[in-house]
C-alpha positions as CSV (number, residue, x, y, z in Angstrom):
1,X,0.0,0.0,0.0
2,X,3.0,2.2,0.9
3,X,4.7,1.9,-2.0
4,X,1.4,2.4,-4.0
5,X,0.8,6.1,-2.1
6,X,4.9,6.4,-3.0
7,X,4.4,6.3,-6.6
8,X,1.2,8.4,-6.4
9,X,3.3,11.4,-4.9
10,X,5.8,11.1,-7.5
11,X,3.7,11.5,-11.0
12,X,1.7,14.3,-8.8
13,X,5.3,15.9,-8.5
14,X,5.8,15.2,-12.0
15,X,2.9,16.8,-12.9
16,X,3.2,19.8,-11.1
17,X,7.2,20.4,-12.4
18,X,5.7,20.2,-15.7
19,X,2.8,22.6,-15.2
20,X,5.3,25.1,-13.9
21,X,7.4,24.7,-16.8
22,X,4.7,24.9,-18.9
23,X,3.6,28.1,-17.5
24,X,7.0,29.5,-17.5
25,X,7.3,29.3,-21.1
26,X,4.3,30.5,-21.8
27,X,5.2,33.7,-19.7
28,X,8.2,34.2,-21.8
29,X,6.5,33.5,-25.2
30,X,4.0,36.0,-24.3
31,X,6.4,38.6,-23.0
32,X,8.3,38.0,-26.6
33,X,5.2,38.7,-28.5
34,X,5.3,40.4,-32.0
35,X,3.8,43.6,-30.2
36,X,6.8,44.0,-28.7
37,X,8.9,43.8,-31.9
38,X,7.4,46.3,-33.3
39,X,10.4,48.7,-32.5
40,X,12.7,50.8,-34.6
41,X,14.5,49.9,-37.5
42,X,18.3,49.4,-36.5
43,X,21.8,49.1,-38.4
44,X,25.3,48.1,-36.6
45,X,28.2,50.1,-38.7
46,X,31.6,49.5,-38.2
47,X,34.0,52.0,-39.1
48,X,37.5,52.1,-38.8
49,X,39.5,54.7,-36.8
50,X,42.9,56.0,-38.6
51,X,46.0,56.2,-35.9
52,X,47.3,60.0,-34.7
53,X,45.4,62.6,-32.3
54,X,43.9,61.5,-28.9
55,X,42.1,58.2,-30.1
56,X,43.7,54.6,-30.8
57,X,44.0,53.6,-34.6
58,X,41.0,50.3,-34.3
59,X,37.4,49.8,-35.1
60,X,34.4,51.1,-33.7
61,X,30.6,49.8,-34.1
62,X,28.1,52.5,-33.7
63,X,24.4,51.7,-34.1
64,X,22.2,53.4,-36.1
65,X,18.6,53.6,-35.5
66,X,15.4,55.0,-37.4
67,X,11.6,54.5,-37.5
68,X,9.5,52.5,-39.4
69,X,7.5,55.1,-41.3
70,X,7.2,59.1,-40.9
71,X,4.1,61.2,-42.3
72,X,4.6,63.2,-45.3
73,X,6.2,66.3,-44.4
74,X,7.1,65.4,-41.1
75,X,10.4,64.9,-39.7
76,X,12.1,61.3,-38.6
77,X,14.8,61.2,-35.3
78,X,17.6,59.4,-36.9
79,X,20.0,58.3,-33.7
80,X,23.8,57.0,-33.3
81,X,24.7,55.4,-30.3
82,X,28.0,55.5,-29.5
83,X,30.5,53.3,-28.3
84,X,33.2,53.6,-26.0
85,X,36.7,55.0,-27.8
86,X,39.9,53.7,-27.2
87,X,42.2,57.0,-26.0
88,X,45.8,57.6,-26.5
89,X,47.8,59.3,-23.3
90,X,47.2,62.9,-25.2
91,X,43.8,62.4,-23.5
92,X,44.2,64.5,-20.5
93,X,41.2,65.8,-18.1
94,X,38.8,68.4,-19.1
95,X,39.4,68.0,-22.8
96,X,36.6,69.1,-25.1
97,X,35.8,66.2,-27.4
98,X,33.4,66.8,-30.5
99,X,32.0,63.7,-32.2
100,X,30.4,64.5,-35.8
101,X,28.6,61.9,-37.7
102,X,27.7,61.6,-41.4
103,X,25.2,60.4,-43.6
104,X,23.4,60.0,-46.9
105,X,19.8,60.4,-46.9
106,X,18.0,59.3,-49.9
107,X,14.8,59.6,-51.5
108,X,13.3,62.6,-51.7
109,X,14.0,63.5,-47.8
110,X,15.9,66.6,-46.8
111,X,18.4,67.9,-45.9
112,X,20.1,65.4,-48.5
113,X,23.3,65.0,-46.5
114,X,22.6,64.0,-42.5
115,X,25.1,65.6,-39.7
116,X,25.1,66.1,-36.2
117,X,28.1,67.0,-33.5
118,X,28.4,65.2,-30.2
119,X,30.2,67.3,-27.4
120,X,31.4,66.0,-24.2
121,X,34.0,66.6,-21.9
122,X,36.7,64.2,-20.3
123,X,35.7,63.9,-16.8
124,X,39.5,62.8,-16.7
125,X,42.6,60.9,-18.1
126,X,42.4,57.7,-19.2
127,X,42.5,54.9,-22.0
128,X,39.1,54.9,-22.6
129,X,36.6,57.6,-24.0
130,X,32.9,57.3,-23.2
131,X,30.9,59.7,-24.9
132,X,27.9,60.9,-22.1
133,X,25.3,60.5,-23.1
134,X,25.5,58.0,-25.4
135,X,23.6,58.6,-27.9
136,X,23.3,61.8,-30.4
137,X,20.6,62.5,-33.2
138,X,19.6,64.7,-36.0
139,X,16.1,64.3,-38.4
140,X,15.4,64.7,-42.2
141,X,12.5,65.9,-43.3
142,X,10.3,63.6,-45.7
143,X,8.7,65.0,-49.2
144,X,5.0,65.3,-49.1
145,X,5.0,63.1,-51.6
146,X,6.6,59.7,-52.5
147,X,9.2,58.1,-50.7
148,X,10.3,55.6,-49.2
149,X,13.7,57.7,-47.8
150,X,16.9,55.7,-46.9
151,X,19.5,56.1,-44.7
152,X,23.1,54.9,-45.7
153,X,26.6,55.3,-44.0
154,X,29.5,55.8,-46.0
155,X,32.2,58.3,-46.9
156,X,30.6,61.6,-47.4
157,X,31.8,64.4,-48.0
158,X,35.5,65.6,-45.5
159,X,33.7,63.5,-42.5
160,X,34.2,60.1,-43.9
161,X,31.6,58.8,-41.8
162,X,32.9,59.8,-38.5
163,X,35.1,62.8,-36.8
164,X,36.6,62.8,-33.6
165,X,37.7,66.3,-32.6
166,X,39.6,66.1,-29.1
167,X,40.5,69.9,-27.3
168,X,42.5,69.9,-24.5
169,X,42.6,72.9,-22.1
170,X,44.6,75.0,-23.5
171,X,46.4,73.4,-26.3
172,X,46.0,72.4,-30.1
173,X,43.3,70.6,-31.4
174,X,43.5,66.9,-32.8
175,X,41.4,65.4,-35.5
176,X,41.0,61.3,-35.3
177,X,38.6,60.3,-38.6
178,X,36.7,57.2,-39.1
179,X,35.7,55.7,-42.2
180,X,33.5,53.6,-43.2
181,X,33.9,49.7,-42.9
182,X,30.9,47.6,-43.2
183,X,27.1,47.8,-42.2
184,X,24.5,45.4,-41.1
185,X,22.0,45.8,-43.0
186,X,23.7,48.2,-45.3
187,X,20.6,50.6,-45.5
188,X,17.9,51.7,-43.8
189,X,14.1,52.8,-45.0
190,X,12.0,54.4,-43.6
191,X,8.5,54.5,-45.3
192,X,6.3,57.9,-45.8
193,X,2.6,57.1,-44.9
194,X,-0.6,59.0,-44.0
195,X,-1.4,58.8,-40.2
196,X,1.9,57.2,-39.6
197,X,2.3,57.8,-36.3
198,X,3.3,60.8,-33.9
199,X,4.8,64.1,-34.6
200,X,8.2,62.9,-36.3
201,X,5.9,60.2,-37.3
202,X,6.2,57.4,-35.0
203,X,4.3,57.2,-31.6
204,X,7.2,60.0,-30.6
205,X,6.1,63.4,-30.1
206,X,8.6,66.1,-31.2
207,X,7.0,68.4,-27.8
208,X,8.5,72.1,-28.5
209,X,8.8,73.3,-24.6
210,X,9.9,77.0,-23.4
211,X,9.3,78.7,-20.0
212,X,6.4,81.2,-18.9
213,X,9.4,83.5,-18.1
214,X,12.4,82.5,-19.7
215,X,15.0,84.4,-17.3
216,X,17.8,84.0,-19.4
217,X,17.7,79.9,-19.0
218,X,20.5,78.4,-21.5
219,X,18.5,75.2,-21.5
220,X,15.1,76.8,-23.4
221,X,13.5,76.5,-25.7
222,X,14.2,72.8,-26.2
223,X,13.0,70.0,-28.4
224,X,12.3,67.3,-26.4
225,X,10.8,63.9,-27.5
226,X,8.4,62.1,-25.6
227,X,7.2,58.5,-26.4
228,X,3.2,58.8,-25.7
229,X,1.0,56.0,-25.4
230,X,-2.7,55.6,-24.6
231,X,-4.6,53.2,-23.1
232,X,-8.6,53.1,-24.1
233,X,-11.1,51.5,-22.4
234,X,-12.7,48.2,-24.0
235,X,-16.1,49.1,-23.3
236,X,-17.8,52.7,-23.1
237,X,-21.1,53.6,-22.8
238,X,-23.0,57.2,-23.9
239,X,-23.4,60.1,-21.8
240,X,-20.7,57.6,-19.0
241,X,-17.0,58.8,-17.9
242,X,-14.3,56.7,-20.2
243,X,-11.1,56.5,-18.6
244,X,-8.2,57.2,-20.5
245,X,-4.3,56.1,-19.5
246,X,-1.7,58.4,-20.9
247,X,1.5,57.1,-20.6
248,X,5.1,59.4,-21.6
249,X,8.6,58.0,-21.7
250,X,11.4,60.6,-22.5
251,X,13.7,59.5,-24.9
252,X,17.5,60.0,-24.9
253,X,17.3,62.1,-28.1
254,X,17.3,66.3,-29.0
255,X,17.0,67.9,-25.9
256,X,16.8,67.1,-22.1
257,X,14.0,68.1,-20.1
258,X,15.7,70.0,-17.2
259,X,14.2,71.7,-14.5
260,X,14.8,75.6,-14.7
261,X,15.9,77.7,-11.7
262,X,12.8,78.4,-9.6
263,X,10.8,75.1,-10.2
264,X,9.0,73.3,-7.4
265,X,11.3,70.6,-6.7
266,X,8.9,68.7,-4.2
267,X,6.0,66.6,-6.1
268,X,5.6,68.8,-9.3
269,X,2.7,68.3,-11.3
270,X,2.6,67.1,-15.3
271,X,-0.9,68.3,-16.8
272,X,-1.2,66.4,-19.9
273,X,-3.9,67.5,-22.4
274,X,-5.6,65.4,-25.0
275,X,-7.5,66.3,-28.0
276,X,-10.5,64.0,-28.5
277,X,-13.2,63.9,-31.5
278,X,-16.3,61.8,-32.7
279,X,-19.3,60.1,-30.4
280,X,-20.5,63.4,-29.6
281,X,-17.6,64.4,-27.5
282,X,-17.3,68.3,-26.8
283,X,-15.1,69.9,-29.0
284,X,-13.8,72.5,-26.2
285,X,-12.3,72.4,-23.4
286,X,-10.0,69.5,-23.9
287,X,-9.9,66.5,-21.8
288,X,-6.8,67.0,-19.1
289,X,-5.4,64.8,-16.3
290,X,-2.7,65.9,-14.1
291,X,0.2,63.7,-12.2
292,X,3.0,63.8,-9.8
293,X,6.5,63.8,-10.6
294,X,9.5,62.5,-8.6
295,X,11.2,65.2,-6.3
296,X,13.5,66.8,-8.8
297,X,16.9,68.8,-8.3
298,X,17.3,72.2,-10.3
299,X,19.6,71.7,-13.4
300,X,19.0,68.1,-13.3
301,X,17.3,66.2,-16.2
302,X,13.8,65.2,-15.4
303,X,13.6,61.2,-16.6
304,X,10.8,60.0,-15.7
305,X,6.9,60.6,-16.4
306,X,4.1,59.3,-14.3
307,X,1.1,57.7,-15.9
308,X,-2.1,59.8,-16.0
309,X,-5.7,59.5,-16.1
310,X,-8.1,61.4,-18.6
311,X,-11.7,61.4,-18.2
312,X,-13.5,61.6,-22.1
313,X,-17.2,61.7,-21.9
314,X,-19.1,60.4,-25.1
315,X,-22.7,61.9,-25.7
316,X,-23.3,59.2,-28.7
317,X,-22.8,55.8,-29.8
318,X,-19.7,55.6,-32.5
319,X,-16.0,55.7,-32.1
320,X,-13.9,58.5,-30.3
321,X,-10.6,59.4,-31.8
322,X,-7.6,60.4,-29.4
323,X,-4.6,62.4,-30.2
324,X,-1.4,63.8,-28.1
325,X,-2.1,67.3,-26.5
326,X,0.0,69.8,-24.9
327,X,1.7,69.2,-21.7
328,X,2.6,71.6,-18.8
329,X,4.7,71.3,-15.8
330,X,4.7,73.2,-12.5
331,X,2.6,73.7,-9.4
332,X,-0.5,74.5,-11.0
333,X,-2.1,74.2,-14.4
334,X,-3.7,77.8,-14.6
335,X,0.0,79.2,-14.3
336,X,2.5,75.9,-15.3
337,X,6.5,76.6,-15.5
338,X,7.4,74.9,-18.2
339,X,4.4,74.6,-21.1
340,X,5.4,72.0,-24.1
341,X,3.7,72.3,-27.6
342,X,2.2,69.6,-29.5
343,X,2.8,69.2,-33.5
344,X,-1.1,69.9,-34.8
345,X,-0.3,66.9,-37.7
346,X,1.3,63.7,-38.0
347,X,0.2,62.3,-34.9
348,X,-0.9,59.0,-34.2
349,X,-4.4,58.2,-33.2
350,X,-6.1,56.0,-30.9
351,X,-9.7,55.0,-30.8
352,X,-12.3,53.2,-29.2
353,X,-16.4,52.2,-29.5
354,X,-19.0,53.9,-27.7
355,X,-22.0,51.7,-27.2
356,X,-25.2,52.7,-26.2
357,X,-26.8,53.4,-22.5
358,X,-28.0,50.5,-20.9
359,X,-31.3,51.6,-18.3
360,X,-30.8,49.6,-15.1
361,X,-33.5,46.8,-15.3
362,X,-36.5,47.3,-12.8
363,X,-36.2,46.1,-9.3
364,X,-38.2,42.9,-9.3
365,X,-41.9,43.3,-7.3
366,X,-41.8,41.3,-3.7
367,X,-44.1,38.6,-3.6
368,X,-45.8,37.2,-0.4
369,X,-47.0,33.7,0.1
370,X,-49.6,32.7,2.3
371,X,-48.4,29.5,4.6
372,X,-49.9,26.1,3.8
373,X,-52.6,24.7,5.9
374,X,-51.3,22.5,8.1
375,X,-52.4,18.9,7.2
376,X,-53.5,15.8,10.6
377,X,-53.5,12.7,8.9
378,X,-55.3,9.7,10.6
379,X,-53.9,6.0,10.6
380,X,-55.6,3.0,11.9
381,X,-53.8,-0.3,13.1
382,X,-55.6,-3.7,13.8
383,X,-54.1,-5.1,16.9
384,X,-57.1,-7.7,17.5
385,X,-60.5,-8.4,15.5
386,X,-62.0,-6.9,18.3
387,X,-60.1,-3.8,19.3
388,X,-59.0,-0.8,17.0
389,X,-56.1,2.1,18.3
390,X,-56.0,5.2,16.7
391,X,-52.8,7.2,16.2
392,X,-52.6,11.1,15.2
393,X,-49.4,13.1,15.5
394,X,-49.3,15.9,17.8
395,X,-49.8,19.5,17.0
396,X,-49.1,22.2,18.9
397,X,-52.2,24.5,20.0
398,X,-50.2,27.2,17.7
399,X,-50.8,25.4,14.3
400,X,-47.4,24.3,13.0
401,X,-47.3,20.8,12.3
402,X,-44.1,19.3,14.0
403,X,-44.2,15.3,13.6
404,X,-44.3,13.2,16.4
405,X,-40.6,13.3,17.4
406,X,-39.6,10.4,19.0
407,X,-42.7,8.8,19.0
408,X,-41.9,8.1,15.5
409,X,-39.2,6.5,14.6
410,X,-35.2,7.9,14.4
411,X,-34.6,11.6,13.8
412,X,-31.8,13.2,11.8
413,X,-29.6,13.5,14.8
414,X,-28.3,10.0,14.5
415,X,-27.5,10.5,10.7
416,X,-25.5,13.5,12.0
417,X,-23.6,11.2,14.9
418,X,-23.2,8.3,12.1
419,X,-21.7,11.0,9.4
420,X,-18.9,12.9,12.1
421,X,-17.9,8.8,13.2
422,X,-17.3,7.9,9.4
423,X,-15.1,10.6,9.1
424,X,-12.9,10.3,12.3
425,X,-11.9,7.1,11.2
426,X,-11.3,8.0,7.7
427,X,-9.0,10.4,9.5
428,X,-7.4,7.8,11.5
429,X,-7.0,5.5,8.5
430,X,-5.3,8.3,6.4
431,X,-2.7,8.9,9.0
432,X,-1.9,5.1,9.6
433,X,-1.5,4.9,5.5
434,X,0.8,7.9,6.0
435,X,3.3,6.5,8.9
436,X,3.6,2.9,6.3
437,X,4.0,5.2,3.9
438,X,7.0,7.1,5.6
439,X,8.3,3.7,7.1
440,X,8.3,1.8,4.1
């Protein structure tokens, strides 16, 4: 019997491990899911870095990333991220290193030749350079027309490809280029498409932000790019509240958003403001949540975005179409600090269906029920030819009919007593089985 029980445990262990794997892989399948590779279009370029100046003659890889598809007439964030650079011992602290990059942009986008200059400072000496931050960018323009447009690395014009410029304090510039080696894949392209996405025409917004009073702050105006995400609701109903989730991440392209000298540094508010059309929705004012932000410090980069909820209230049945809005930042929304414009085309939308009111369904009308008679029946046993007995249960003088109890035969009491015995000893019988099972 023991060893029976013993092999029972183990297939239910078996079972169980194999669940758990099951579900584990089906957690990492679904957090690998196509909507998550959905992401820009990347390229990994090598180039190769001549000897003489303040870098090491070897190769570098920078990668090279783009979006999918950009609206006609809108502008696409093309972005290098840079590797670290191996340094010669002419790197010394506090020299000013410049980092240009250079490429060709083709079909029909402009500017037709793509360049942007990194500048960082060496914190100090060392072998190795990392650029902070990481990562630089520029945009092209697409046609209104036509398309697709590529990007392509390659020798352009004095650059070739890529241009270290290293400054040290007080002394003579150096000049380390880098030309082109190999790409994988050797082109990018980005397609030009109606309603493709947000302002630079993927779901980030290109926000244009400046200050309510400027003050001579070096960091605004800036261009800042926000990633913006909403989250609709999968049922709405006319003339009823839909909740909305806005969701920003900054991205580490164009400009940081700082926070300016004089802005509330303990839990300062985002107002984010949506525009919203269709299923009777009022055209004016605009729908507009508001969030906390992390305590910031002044001159520091502000990172992170909390989520925040928008109320939109249909009037109709039919389907609602969202779009990014302007954002603000500061203690109030009546007088923000900071106030970031929207582009007013390219954006991407988001919608969802309005169905109709539903009328709560009438409470149901109490019924009463009158109590059933109460029924004597009459039995008659023969005990002798001669003699008849007459047996009727008793009633109380109040009407309920009760049986006759004892009088009668067993009550449920001694089901109850027979049930609670059953199981004792099934409990006793499981724990002897148990102790075998342990022994043997």
């Amino acid at each position: 019997m023991s060893q029976a029980w013993r092999r029972l445990a183990q297939k239910t262990s078996a079972v169980g491990l194999v669940s758990t794997l099951v579900l584990f892989v089906g957690s990492v399948l679904a957090l690998s899911s196509p909507a998550q590779a959905a992401a820009d279009k990347t390229m990994e370029v090598t180039y190769t870095c001549a000897a003489g100046g303040a870098f090491a003659a070897t190769d570098v890889k920078v990668t090279i990333t783009a979006p999918d598809t950009v609206a006609p007439s809108q502008t696409a964030d093309i972005k290098w991220t840079l590797p670290p650079f191996s340094a010669t011992s002419s790197l010394v602290a506090n020299t000013q290193v410049a980092i240009q990059g250079d490429l060709t942009v083709g079909g029909g986008g402009t500017p037709t030749a793509l360049q942007k200059v990194h500048t960082g400072t060496v914190a100090a000496a060392g072998q190795t350079y990392t650029p902070s931050p990481a990562t630089m960018s520029a945009t092209v323009t697409a046609p209104s027309t036509g398309g697709p447009i590529t990007i392509s690395p390659g020798t352009v014009s004095t650059t070739k490809g890529l241009k270290l410029t290293a400054t040290p304090p007080g002394g003579q510039a150096s000049v380390t280029e880098c030309t082109y080696k190999s790409a994988t894949p050797t082109s990018l392209s980005i397609a030009v498409q109606t309603g493709g996405g947000g302002g630079n025409g993927t779901d980030i917004v290109a926000y244009k932000c400046t200050l309510a009073s400027n003050g001579g702050d070096a960091d605004y105006p800036a261009d800042v790019d926000i990633k913006v995400a909403m989250t609709t609701p999968t049922s709405a109903s006319a003339n009823a509240d839909a909740s909305i989730t806005w969701t920003g991440t900054i991205q580490d392209t164009r400009d940081p958003l700082k926070a300016p000298t004089g802005f509330p540094t303990n839990s300062p508010k985002i107002f984010v403001t949506i525009k919203a059309s269709g299923a009777g929705v009022p055209s004016s004012p605009s729908p507009t949540g508001e969030g906390t932000l992390n305590n910031v410090t002044i001159g520091q980069d502000i990172t992170q975005l909390p989520s925040v909820t928008i109320k939109v209230k249909p009037t109709t049945t039919g389907t609602v179409t969202l779009t990014p809005g302007d954002l603000a930042f500061g203690a109030s929304s009546t007088s923000p600090f900071i106030k970031c414009a929207a582009p007013t085309s390219g954006l991407k939308t988001f919608t969802f269906q309005v169905g109709s009111s539903t009328s709560p369904s009438p409470s149901p009308t109490p019924t009463t029920t009158s109590p059933k008679p109460t029924k004597t029946s009459t039995h008659t046993v023969t005990v002798t030819p001669s003699s008849k007995k007459t047996t009727r249960s008793k009633t109380p003088k109040a009407g309920a009919d009760t049986g006759g109890g004892g009088e009668i035969g067993p009550d449920g009491r001694l089901f109850i007593l027979t049930g609670t015995a059953l199981i004792g000893a099934a409990a006793v019988g499981g724990l002897i089985m148990r102790r075998r099972s342990i022994r043997g």
